[in-house]
Biotite code that builds the C-alpha atoms (Angstrom):
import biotite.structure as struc

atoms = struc.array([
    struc.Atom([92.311, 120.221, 99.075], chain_id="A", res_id=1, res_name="UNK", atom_name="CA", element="C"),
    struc.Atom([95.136, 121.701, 96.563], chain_id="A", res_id=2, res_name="UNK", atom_name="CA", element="C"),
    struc.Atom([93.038, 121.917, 93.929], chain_id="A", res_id=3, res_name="UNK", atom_name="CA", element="C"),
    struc.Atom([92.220, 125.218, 92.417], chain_id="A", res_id=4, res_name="UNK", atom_name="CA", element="C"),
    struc.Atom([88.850, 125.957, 91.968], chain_id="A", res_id=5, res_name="UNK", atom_name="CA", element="C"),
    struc.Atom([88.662, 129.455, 90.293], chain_id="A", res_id=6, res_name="UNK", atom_name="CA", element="C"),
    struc.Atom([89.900, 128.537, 86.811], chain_id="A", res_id=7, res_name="UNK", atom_name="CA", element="C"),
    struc.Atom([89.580, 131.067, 84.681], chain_id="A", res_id=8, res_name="UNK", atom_name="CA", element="C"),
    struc.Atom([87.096, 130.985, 81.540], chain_id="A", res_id=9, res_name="UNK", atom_name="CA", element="C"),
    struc.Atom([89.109, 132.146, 78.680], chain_id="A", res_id=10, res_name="UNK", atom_name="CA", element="C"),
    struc.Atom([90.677, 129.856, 76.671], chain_id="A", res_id=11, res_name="UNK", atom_name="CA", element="C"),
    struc.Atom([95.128, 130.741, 77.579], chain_id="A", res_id=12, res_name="UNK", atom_name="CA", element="C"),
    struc.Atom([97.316, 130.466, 74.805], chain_id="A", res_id=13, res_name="UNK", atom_name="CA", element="C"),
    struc.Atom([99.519, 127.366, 73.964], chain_id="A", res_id=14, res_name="UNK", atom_name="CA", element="C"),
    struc.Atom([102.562, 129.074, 75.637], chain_id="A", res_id=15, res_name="UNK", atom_name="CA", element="C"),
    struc.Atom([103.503, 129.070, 79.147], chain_id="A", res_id=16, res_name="UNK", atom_name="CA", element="C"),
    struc.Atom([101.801, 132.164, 81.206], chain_id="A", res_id=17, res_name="UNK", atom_name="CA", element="C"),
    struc.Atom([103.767, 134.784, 83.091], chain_id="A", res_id=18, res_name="UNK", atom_name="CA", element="C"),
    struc.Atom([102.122, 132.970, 86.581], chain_id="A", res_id=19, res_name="UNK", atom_name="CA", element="C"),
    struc.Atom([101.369, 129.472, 86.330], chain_id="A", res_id=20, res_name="UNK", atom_name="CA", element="C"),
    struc.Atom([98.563, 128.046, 88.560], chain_id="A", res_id=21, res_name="UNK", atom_name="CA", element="C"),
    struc.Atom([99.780, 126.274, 91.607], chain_id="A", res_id=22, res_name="UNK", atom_name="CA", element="C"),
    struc.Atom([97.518, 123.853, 91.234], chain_id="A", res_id=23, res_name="UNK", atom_name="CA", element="C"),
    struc.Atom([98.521, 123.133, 87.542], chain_id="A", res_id=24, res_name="UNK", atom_name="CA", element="C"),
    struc.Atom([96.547, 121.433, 84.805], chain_id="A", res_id=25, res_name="UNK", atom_name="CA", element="C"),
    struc.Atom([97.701, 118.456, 84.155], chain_id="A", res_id=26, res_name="UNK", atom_name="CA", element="C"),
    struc.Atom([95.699, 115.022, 84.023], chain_id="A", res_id=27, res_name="UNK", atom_name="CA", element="C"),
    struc.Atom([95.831, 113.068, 87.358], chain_id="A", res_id=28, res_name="UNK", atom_name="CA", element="C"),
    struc.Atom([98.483, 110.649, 85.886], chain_id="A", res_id=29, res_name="UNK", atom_name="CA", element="C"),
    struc.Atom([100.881, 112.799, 84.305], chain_id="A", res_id=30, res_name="UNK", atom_name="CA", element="C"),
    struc.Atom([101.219, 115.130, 87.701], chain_id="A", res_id=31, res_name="UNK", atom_name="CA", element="C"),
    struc.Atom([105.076, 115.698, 88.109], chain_id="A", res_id=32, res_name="UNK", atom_name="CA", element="C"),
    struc.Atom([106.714, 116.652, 91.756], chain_id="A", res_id=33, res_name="UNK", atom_name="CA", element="C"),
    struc.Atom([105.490, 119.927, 92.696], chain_id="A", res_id=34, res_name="UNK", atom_name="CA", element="C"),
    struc.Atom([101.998, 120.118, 91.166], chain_id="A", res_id=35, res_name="UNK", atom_name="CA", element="C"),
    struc.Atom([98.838, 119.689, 93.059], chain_id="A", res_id=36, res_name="UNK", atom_name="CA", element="C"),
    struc.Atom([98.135, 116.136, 94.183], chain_id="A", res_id=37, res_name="UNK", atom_name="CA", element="C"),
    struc.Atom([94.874, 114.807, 92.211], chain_id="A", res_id=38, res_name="UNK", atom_name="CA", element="C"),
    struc.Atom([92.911, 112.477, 94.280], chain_id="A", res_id=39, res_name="UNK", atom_name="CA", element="C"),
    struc.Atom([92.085, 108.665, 93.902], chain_id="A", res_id=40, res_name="UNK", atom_name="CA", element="C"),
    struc.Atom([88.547, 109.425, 92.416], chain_id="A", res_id=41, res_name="UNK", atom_name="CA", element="C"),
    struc.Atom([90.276, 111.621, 89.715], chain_id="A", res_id=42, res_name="UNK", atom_name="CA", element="C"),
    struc.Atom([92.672, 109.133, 88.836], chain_id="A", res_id=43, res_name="UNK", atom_name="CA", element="C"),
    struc.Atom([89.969, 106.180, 88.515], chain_id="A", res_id=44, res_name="UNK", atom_name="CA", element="C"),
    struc.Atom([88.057, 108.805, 86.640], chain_id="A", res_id=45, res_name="UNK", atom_name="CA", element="C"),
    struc.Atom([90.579, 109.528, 84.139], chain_id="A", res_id=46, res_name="UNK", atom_name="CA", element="C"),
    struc.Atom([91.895, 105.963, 84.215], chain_id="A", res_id=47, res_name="UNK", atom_name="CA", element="C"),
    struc.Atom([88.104, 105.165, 82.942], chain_id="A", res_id=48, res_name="UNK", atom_name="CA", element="C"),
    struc.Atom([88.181, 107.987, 80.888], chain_id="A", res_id=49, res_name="UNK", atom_name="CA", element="C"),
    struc.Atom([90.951, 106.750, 78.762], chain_id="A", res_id=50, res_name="UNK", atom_name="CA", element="C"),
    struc.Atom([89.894, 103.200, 78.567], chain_id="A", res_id=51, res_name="UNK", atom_name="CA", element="C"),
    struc.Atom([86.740, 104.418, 76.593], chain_id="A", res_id=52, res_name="UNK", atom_name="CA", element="C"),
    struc.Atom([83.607, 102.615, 76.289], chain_id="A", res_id=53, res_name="UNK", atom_name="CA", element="C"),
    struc.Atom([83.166, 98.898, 77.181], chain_id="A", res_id=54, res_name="UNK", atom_name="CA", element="C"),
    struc.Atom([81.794, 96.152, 75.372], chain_id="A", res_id=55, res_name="UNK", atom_name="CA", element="C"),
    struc.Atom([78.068, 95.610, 76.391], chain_id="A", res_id=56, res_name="UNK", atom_name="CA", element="C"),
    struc.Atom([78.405, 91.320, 76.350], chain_id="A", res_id=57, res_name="UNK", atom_name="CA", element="C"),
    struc.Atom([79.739, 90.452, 79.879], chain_id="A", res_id=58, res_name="UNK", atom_name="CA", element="C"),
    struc.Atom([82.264, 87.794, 78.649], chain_id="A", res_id=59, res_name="UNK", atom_name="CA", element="C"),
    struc.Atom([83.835, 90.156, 76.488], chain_id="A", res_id=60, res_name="UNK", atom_name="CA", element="C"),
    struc.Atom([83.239, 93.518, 79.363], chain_id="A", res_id=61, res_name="UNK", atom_name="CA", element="C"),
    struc.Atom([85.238, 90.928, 81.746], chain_id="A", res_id=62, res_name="UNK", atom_name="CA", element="C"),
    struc.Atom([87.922, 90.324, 78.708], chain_id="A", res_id=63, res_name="UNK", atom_name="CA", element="C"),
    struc.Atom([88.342, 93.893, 78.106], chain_id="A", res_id=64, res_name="UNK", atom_name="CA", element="C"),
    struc.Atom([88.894, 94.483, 82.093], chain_id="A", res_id=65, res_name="UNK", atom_name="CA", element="C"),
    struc.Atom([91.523, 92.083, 81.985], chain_id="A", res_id=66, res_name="UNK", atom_name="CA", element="C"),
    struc.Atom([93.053, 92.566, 79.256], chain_id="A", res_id=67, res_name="UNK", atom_name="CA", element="C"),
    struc.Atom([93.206, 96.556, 80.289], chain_id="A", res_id=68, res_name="UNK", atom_name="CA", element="C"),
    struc.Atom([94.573, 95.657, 84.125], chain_id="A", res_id=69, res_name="UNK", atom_name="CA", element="C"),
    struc.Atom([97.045, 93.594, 82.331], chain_id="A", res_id=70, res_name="UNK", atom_name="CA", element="C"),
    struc.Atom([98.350, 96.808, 80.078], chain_id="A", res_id=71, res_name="UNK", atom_name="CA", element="C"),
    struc.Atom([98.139, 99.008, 82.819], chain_id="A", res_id=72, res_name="UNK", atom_name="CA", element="C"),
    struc.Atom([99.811, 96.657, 85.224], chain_id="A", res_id=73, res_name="UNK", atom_name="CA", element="C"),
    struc.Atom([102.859, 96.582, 82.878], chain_id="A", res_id=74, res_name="UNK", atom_name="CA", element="C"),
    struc.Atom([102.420, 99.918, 82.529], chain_id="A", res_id=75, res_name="UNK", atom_name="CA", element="C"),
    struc.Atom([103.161, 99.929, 86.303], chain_id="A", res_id=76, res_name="UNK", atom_name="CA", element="C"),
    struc.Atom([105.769, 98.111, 86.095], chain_id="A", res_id=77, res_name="UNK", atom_name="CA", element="C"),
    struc.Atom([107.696, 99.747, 83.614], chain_id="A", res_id=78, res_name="UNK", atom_name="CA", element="C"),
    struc.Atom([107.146, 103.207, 85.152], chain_id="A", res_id=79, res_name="UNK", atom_name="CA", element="C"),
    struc.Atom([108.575, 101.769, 88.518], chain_id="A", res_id=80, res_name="UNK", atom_name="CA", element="C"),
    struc.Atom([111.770, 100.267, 86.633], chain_id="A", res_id=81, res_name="UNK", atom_name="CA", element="C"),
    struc.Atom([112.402, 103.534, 84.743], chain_id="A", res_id=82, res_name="UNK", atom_name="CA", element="C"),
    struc.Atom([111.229, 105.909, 87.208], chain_id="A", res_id=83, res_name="UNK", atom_name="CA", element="C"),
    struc.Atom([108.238, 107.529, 84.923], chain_id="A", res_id=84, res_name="UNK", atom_name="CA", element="C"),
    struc.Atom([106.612, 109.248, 88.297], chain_id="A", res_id=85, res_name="UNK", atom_name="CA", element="C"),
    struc.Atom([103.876, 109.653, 86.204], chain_id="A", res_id=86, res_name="UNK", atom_name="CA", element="C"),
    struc.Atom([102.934, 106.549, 85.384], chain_id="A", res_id=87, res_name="UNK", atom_name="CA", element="C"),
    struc.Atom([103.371, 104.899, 88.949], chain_id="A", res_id=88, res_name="UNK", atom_name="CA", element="C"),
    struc.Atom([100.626, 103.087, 90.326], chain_id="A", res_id=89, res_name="UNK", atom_name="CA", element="C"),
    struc.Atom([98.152, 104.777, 93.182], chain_id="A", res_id=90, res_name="UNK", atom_name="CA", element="C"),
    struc.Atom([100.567, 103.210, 96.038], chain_id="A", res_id=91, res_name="UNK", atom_name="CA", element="C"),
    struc.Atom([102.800, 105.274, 95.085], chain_id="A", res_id=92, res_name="UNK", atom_name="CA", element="C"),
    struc.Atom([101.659, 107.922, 93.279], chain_id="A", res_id=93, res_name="UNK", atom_name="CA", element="C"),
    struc.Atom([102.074, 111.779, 93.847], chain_id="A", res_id=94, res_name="UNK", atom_name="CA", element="C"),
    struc.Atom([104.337, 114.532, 95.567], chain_id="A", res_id=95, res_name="UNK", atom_name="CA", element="C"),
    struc.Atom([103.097, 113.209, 99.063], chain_id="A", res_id=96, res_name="UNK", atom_name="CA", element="C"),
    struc.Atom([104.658, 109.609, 98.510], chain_id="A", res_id=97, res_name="UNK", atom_name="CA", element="C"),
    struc.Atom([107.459, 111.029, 97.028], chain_id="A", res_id=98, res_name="UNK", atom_name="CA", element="C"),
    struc.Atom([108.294, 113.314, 99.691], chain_id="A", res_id=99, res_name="UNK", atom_name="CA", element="C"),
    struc.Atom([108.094, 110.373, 101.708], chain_id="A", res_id=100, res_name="UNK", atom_name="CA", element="C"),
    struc.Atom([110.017, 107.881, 99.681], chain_id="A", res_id=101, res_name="UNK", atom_name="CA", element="C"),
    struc.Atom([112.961, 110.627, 100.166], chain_id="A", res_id=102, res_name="UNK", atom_name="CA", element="C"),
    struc.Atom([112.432, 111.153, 103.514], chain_id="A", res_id=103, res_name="UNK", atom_name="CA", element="C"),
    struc.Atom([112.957, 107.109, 104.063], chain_id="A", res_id=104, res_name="UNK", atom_name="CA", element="C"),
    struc.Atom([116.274, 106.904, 101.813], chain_id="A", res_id=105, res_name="UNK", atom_name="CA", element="C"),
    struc.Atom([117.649, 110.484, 103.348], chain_id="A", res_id=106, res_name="UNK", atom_name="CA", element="C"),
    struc.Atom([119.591, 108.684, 105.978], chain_id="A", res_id=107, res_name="UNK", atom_name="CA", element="C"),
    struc.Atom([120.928, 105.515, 107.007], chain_id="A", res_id=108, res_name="UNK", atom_name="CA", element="C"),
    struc.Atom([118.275, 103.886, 109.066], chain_id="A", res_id=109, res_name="UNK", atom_name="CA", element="C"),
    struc.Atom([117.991, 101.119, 111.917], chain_id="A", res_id=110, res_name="UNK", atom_name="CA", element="C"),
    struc.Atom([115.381, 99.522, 110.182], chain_id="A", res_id=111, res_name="UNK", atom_name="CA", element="C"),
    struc.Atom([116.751, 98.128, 107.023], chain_id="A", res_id=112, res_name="UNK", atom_name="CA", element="C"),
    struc.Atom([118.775, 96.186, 109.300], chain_id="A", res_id=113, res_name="UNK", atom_name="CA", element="C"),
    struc.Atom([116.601, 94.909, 111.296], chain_id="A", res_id=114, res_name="UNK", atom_name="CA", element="C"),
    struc.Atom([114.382, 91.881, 109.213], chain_id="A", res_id=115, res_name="UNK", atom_name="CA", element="C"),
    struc.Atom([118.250, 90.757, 107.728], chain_id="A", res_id=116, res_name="UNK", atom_name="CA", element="C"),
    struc.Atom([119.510, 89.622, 111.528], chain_id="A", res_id=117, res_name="UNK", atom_name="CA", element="C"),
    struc.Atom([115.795, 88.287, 112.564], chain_id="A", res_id=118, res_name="UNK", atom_name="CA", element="C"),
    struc.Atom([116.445, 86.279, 109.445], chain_id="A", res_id=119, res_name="UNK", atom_name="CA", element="C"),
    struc.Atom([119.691, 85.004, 110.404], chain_id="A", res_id=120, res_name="UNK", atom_name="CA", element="C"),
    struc.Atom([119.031, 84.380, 114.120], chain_id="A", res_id=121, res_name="UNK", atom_name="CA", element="C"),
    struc.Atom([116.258, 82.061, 113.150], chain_id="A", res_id=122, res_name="UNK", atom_name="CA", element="C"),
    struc.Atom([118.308, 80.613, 111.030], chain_id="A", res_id=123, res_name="UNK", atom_name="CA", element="C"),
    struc.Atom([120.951, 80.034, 113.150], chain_id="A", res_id=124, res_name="UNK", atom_name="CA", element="C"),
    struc.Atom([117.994, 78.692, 116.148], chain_id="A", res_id=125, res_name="UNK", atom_name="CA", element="C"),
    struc.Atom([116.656, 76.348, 113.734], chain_id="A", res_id=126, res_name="UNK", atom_name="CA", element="C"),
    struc.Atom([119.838, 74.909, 112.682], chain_id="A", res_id=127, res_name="UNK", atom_name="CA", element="C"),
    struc.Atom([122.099, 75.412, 114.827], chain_id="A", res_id=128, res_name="UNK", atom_name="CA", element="C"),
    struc.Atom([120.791, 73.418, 117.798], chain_id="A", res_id=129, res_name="UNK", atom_name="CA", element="C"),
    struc.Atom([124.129, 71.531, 118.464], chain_id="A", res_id=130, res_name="UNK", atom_name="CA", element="C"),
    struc.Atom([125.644, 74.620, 120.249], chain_id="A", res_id=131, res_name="UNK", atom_name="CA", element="C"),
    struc.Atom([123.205, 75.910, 122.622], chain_id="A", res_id=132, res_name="UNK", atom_name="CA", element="C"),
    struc.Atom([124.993, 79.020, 123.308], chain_id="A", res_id=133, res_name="UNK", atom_name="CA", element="C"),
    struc.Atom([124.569, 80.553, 119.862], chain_id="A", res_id=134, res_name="UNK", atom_name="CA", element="C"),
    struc.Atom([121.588, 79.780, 119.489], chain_id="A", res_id=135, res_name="UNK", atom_name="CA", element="C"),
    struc.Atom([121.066, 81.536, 122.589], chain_id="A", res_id=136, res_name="UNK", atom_name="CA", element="C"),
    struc.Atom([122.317, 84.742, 121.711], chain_id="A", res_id=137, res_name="UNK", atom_name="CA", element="C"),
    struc.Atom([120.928, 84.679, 118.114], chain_id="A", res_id=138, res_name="UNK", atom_name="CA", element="C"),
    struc.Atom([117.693, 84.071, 120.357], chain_id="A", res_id=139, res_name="UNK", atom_name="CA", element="C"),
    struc.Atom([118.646, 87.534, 122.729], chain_id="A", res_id=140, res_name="UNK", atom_name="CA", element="C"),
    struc.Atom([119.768, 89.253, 119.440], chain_id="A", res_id=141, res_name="UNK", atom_name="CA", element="C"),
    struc.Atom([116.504, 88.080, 117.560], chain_id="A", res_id=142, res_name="UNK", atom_name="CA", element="C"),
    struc.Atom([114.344, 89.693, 120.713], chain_id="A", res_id=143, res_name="UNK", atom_name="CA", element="C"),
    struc.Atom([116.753, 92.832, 120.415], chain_id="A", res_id=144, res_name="UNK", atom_name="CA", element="C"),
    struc.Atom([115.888, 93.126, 116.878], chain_id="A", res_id=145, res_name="UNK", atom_name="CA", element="C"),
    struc.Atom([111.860, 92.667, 117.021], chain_id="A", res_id=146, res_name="UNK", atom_name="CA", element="C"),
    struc.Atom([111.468, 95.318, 119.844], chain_id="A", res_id=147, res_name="UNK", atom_name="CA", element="C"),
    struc.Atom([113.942, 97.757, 117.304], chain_id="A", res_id=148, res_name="UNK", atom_name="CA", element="C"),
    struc.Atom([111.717, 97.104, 114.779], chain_id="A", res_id=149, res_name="UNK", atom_name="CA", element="C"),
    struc.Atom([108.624, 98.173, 116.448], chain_id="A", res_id=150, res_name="UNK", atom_name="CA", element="C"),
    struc.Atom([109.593, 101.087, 118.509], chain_id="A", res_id=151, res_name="UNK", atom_name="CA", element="C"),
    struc.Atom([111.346, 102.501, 115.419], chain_id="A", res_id=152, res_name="UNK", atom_name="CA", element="C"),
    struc.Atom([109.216, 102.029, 112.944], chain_id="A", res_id=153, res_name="UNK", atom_name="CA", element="C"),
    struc.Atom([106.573, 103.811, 114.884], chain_id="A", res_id=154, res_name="UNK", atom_name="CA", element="C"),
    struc.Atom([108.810, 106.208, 115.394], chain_id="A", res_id=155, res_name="UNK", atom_name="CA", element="C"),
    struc.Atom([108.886, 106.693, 111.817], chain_id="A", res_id=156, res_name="UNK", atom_name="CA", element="C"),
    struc.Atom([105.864, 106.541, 110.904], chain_id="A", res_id=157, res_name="UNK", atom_name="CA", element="C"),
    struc.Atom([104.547, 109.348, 113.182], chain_id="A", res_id=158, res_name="UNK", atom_name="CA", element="C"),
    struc.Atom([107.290, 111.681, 112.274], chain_id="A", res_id=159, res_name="UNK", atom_name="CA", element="C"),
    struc.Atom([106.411, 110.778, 108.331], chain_id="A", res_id=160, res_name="UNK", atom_name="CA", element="C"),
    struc.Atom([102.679, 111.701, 109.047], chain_id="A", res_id=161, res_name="UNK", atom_name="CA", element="C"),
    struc.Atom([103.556, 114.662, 111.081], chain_id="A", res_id=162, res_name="UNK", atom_name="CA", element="C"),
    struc.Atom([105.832, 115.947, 107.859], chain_id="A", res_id=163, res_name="UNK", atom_name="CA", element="C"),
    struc.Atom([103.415, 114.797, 105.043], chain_id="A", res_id=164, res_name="UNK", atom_name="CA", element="C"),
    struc.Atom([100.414, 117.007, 107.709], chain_id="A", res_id=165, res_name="UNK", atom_name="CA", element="C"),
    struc.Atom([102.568, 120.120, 107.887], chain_id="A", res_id=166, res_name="UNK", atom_name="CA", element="C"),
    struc.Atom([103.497, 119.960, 104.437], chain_id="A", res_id=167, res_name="UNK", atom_name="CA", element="C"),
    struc.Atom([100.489, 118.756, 102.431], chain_id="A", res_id=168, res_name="UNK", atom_name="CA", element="C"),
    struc.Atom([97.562, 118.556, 104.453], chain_id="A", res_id=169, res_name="UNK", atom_name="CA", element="C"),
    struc.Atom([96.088, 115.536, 106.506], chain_id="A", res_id=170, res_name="UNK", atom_name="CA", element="C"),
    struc.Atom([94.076, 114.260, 103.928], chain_id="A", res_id=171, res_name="UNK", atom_name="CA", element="C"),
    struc.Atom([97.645, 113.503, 102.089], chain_id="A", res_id=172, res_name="UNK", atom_name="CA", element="C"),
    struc.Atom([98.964, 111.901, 105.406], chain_id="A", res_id=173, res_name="UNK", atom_name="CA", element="C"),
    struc.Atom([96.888, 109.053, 105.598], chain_id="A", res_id=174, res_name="UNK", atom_name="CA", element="C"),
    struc.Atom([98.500, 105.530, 105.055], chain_id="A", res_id=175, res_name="UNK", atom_name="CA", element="C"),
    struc.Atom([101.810, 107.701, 104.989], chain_id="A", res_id=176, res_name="UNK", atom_name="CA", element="C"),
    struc.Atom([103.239, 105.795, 107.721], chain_id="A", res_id=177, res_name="UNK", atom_name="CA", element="C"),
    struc.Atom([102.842, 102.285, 106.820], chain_id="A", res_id=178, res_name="UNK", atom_name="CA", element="C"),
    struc.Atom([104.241, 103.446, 103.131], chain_id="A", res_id=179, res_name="UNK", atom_name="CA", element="C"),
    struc.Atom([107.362, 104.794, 105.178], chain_id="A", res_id=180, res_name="UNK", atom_name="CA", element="C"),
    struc.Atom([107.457, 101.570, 107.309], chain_id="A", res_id=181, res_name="UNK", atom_name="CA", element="C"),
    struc.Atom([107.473, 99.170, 104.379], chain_id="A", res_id=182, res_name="UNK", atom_name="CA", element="C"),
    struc.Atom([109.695, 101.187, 102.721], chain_id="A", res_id=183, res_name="UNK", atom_name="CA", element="C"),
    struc.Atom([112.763, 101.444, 105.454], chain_id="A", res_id=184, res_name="UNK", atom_name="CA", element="C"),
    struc.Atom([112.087, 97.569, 106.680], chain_id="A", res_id=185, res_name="UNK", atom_name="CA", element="C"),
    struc.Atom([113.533, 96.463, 102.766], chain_id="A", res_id=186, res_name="UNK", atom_name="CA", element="C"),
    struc.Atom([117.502, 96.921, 102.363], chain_id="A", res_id=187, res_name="UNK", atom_name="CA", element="C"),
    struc.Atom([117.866, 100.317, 100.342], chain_id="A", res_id=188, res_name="UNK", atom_name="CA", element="C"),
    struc.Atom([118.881, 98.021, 96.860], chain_id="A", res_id=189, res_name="UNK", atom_name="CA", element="C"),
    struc.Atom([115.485, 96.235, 96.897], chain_id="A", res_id=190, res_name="UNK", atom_name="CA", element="C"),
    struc.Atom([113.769, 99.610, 97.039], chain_id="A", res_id=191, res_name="UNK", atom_name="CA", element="C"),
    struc.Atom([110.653, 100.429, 94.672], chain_id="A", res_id=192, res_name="UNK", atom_name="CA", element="C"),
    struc.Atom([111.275, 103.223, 92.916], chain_id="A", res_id=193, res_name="UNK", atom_name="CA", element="C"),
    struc.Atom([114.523, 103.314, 93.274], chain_id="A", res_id=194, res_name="UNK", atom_name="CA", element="C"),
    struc.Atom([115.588, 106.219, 95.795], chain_id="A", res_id=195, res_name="UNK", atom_name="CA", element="C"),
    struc.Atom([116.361, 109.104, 93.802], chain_id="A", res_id=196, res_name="UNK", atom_name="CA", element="C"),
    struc.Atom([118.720, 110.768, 97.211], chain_id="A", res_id=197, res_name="UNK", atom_name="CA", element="C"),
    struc.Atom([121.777, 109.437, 98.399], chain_id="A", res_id=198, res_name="UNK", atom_name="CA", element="C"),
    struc.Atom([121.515, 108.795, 102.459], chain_id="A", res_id=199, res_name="UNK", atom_name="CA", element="C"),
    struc.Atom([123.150, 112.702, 103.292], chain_id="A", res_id=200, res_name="UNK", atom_name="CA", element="C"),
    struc.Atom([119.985, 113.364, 101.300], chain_id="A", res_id=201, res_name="UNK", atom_name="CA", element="C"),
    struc.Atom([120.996, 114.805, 98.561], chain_id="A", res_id=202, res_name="UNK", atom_name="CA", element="C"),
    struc.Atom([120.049, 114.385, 95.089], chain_id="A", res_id=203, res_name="UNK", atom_name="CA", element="C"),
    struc.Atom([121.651, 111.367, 92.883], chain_id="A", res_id=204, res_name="UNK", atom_name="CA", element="C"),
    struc.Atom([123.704, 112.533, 89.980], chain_id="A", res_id=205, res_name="UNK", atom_name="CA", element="C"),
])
C-alpha cells in the first residue's frame, strides 16, 4: 500500500537526491522509522534471497534450515537487546509496530498492574487459607483486577487499531491490538524492545 510504484529508470547517482522517495529504497530488513513499511512476502523474499541457494540432499537442505533459523534467531535476539530496528524479527518489525510500541510506553497504564495483583491474590488464596478474610478480599481484588484487564485492554486495543488505520492504512492495523495488549499487560522493565519514550512520551535521552 506505501509502496511506490513509479520508480524511475535511470540509474541516480550515489549521493542523496534533492527529493527523496517516500517510499525509500531500502531492503525490507534494513527499513528505519519513517520509510515505507515492506510487507511479510518481501521480507521472506529477501530473507531467502540472502540465504542463497540450498543444498539439493534433504538431510543437509534440513541442516542448512536449521542451522540458518538458528543465525537468524540470534540475529533476533541481538537486534532486540541492542535495539537494531532493523534487524527485529516480523513481530515486531516496521514503523507500524513501532508507532505502537510508543503508543503503549507513552503513559502510565492500568494494565501493567493488573497480572502483578492477580498474581498475588492467588497467592495469597492458595496460601493463605488460615485467615478467611484475606483471602476474601484478595478473592474481590483478584475479580476487580480480571474485569480491569479485559475492559481495558480492549480499550486499548481498539484505540491502537484506530491510530495504526488513520495513520498507516488498515492493512498495517491488523494484529495491532493484541501486539499493544501483550505489550502493556508486562511491567514496563520486562518490555521487548526496550521503550525508547519515557511515560510523558517523550523521547529517552
Amino acid at each position: 500500500m506505501l509502496r511506490r510504484s513509479d520508480k524511475p529508470q535511470t540509474t541516480a547517482p550515489a549521493a542523496a537526491p534533492t527529493e527523496p522517495p517516500a517510499g525509500g529504497a531500502k531492503a525490507p530488513n534494513q527499513a528505519p522509522k519513517g520509510y515505507a513499511t515492506p510487507s511479510r512476502k518481501e521480507a521472506e523474499a529477501a530473507r531467502k534471497a540472502r540465504l542463497g541457494a540450498l543444498p539439493a540432499d534433504p538431510k543437509e537442505r534440513r541442516k542448512a534450515v536449521n542451522a540458518q533459523r538458528s543465525s537468524q534467531y540470534q540475529i533476533e535476539r541481538r537486534a532486540i537487546r541492542e535495539g537494531d530496528a532493523r534487524n527485529y524479527p516480523a513481530r515486531d518489525f516496521g514503523p507500524a509496530r513501532a508507532f505502537v510500541r510508543d503508543y503503549v510506553d507513552g503513559r502510565l497504564r492500568i494494565l501493567e498492574f493488573t497480572l502483578p495483583v492477580v498474581v498475588v491474590c492467588y497467592g495469597i488464596i492458595l496460601f493463605g487459607r488460615s485467615s478467611v478474610s484475606a483471602s476474601l478480599i484478595a478473592l474481590y481484588l483478584m475479580t476487580i483486577s480480571m474485569f480491569s484487564l479485559i475492559v481495558f485492554g480492549l480499550m486499548l486495543s481498539n484505540r491502537v487499531k484506530k491510530a495504526v488505520g488513520e495513520k498507516f492504512g488498515l492493512a498495517e492495523a491488523r494484529g495491532t491490538g493484541l501486539y499493544a495488549f501483550s505489550r502493556a499487560v508486562n511491567p514496563r522493565f520486562l518490555r521487548k524492545p526496550k521503550p525508547v519514550v519515557t511515560t510523558s512520551g517523550q523521547p529517552k535521552v
